[in-house]
C-alpha positions as CSV (number, residue, x, y, z in Angstrom):
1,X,49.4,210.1,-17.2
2,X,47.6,213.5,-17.1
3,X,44.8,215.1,-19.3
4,X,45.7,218.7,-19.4
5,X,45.4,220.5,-22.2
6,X,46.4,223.7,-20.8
7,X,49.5,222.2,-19.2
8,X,49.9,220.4,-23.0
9,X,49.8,223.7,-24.9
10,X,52.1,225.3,-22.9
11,X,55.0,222.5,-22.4
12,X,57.0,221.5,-24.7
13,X,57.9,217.6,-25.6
14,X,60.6,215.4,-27.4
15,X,57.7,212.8,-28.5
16,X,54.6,213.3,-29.3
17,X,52.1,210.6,-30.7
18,X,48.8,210.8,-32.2
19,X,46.3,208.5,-31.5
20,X,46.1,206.4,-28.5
21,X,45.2,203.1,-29.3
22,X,47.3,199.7,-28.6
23,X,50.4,201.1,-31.0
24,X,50.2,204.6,-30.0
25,X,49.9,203.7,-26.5
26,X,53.0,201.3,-26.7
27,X,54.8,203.8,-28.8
28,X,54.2,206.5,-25.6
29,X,55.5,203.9,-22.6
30,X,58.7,202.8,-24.7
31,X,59.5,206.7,-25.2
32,X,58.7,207.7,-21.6
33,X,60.5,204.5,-20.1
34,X,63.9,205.9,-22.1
35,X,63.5,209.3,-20.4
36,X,62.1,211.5,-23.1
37,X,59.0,213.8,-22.4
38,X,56.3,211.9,-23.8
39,X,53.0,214.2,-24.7
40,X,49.9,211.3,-26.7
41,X,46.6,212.7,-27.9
42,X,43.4,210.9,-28.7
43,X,40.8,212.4,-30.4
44,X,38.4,210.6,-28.3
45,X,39.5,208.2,-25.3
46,X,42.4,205.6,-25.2
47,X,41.8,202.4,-27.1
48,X,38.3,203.5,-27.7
49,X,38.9,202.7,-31.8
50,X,39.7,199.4,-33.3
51,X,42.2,198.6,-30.2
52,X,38.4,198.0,-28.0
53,X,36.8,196.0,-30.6
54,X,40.1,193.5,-31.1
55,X,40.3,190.2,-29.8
56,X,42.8,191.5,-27.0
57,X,44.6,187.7,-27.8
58,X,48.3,187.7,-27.5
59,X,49.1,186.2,-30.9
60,X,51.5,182.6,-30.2
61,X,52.1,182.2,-34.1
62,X,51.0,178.3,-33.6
63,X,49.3,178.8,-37.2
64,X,52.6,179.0,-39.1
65,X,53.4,175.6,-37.8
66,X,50.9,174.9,-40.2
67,X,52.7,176.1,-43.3
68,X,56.2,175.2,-41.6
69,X,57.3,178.6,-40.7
70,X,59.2,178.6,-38.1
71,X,61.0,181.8,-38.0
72,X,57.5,183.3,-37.6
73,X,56.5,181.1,-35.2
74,X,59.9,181.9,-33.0
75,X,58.9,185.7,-33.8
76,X,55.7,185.5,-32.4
77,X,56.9,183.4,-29.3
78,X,59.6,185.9,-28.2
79,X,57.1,188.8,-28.8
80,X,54.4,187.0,-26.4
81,X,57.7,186.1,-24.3
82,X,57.5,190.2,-23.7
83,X,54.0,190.9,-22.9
84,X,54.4,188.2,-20.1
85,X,57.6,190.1,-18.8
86,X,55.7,193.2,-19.0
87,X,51.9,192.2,-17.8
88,X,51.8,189.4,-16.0
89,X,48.8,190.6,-14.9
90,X,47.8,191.1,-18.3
91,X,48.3,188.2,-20.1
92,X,47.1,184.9,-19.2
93,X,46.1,181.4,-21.2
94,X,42.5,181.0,-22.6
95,X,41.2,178.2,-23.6
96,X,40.1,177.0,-27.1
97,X,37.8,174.3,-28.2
98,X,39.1,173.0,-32.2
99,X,37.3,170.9,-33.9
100,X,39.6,167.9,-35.2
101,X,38.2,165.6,-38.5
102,X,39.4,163.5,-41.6
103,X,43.0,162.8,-42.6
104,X,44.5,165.8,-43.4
105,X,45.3,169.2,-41.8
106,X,42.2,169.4,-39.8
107,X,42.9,165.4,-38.2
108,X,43.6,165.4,-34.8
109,X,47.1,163.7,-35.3
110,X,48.3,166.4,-37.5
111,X,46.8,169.5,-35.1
112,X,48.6,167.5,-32.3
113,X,52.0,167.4,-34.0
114,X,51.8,171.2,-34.7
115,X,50.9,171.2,-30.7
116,X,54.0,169.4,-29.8
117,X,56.1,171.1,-32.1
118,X,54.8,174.4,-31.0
119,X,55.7,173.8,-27.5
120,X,59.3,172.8,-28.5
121,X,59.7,175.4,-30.6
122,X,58.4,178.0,-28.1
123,X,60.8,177.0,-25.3
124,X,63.6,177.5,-27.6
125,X,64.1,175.3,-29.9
126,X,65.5,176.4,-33.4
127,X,64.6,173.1,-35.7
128,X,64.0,170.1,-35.9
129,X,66.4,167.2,-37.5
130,X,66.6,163.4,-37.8
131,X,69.2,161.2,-36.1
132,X,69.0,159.5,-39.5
133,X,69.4,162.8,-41.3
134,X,73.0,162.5,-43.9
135,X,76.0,164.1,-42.2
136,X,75.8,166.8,-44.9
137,X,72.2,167.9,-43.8
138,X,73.3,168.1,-40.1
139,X,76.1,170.5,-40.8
140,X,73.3,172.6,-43.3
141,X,71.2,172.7,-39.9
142,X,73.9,173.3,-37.5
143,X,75.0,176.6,-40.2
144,X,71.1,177.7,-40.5
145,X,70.7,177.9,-36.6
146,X,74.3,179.5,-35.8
147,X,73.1,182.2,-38.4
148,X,69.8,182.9,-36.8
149,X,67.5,181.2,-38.5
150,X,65.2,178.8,-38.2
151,X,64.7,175.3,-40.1
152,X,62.6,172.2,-40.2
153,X,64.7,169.2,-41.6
154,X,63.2,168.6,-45.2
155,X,63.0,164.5,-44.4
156,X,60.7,166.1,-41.4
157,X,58.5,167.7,-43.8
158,X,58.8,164.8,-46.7
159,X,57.7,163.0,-43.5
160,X,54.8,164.7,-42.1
161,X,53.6,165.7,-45.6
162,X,53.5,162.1,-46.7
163,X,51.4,161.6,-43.5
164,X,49.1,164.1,-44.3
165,X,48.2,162.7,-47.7
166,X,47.4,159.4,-46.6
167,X,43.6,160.1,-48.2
168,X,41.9,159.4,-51.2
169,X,43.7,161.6,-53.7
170,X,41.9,164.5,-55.7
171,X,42.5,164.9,-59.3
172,X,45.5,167.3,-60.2
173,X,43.8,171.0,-61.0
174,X,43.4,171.5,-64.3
175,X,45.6,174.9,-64.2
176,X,48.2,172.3,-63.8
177,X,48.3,172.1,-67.6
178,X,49.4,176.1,-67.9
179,X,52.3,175.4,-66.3
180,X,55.4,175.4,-68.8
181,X,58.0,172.5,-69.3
182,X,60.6,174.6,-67.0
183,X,58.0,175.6,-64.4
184,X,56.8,171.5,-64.0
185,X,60.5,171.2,-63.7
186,X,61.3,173.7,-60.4
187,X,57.5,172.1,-58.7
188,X,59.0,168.6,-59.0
189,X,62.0,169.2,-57.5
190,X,60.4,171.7,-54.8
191,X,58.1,168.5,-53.9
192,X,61.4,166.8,-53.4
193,X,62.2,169.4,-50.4
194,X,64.7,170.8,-52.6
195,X,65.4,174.9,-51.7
196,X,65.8,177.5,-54.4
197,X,69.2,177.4,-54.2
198,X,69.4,173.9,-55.1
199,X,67.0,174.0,-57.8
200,X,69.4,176.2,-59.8
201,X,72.1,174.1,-59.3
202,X,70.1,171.0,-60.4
203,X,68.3,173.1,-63.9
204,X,71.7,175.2,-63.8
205,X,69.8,178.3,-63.6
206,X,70.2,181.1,-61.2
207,X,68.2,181.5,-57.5
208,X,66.6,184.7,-58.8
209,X,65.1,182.7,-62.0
210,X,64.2,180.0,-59.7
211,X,62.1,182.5,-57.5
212,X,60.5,184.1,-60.7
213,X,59.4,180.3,-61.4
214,X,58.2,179.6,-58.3
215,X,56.5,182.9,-57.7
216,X,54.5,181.8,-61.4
217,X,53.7,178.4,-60.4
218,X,51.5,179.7,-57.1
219,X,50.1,182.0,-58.8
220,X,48.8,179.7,-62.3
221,X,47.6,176.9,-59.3
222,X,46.0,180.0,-57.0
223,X,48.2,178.6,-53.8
224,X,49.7,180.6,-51.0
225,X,52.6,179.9,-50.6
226,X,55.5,176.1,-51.2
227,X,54.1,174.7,-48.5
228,X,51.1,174.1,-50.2
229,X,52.6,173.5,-53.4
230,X,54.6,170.8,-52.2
231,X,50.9,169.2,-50.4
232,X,49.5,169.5,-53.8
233,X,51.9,167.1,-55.1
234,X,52.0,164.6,-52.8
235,X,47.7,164.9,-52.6
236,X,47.4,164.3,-56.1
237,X,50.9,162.2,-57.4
238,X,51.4,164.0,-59.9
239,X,55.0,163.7,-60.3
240,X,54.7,160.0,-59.0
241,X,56.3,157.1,-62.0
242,X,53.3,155.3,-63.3
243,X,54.3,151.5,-62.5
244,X,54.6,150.2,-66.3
245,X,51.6,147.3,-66.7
């Protein structure tokens, strides 16, 4: 790389990017590794804005184990799968210190099932399934993964879910009650693991009205996303029968 401004004026480029922080920087090498004449400019010096005061971590994704993204997670493996390919010399582990405690999320056994799965998923793997998963949910998995995707079996999840909510149970959140007759209709079934698709064909309504719903239900119970909304559930019973007395 040279700074010439003289030399920069008077050439003449195929790319040229402003800014040189971590993107713009990035953006530079890939152009000037496919042979075009590559010309960046910095107002100030290279990675002197946000891209000096970042972290510098290589991001592994083992958070979206936590809300049972996997596609994510598989994302951000192959993209750390790059930097190491690239910068050896770069990139190397770190260690962390978390804090483990109670039953839920934060237990130790649950953060050391996200670690195990993490590692599996990270070397490759696509999913995860049951031996004792029906014939008609191995061929669903075995279609997901030869299309690219990603999947966790939903007895996994029914599984680890029920796991987590082994603790005393909170009382359902009042915004529960704003939810209408329909809506309480697609969050039962979505606790049952059921996808979108299948909820329409169980309520005999279309995917894109089963979306709508959803989208409504997180928003009236402030959650981020299914994951949570199918945690909810099993924390509080709410759609558990009342044994008659």
């Amino acid at each position: 790389m040279h700074r010439d401004l003289p030399e920069l004026a008077r050439g003449e480029y195929d790319v040229l990017v402003v800014g040189g922080g971590a993107a713009g920087a990035a953006a530079a090498r890939e152009a000037a590794l496919r042979g075009y004449r590559t010309a960046l400019i910095e107002r100030e010096d290279f990675g002197a804005g946000a891209s000096a005061h970042c972290f510098k971590v290589v991001h592994g994704g083992i958070r979206y184990i936590q809300h049972g993204d996997v596609k994510r997670l598989r994302a951000s493996c192959h993209e750390r799968s790059i930097f190491l390919r690239l910068a050896p010399h770069l990139v190397k582990p770190l260690p962390f210190l978390i804090p483990t405690y109670g039953y839920g999320r934060n237990s130790k056994w649950f953060l050391g099932a996200g670690m195990l799965l993490y590692d599996a998923l990270s070397a490759g793997a696509s999913g995860f399934v049951l031996k004792d998963d029906s014939p008609e949910q191995l061929l669903a998995a075995i279609r997901t993964v030869a299309a690219g995707d990603a999947l966790l079996s939903p007895t996994v999840t029914k599984k680890v879910i029920k796991q987590f909510a082994r603790h005393p149970r909170p009382a359902p959140p009042k915004a529960l009650g704003e939810l209408s007759e329909r809506e309480r209709d697609v969050f039962r079934l979505m606790a049952e693991g059921m996808s979108n698709s299948e909820i329409g064909q169980e309520l005999f309504i279309s995917e894109t009205t089963v979306k709508t719903h959803v989208t409504h239900i997180l928003q009236k119970l402030n959650l981020r996303d299914r994951v949570q909304a199918v945690v909810l559930a099993y924390q509080t019973g709410v759609f558990e029968e009342t044994p008659a007395s």
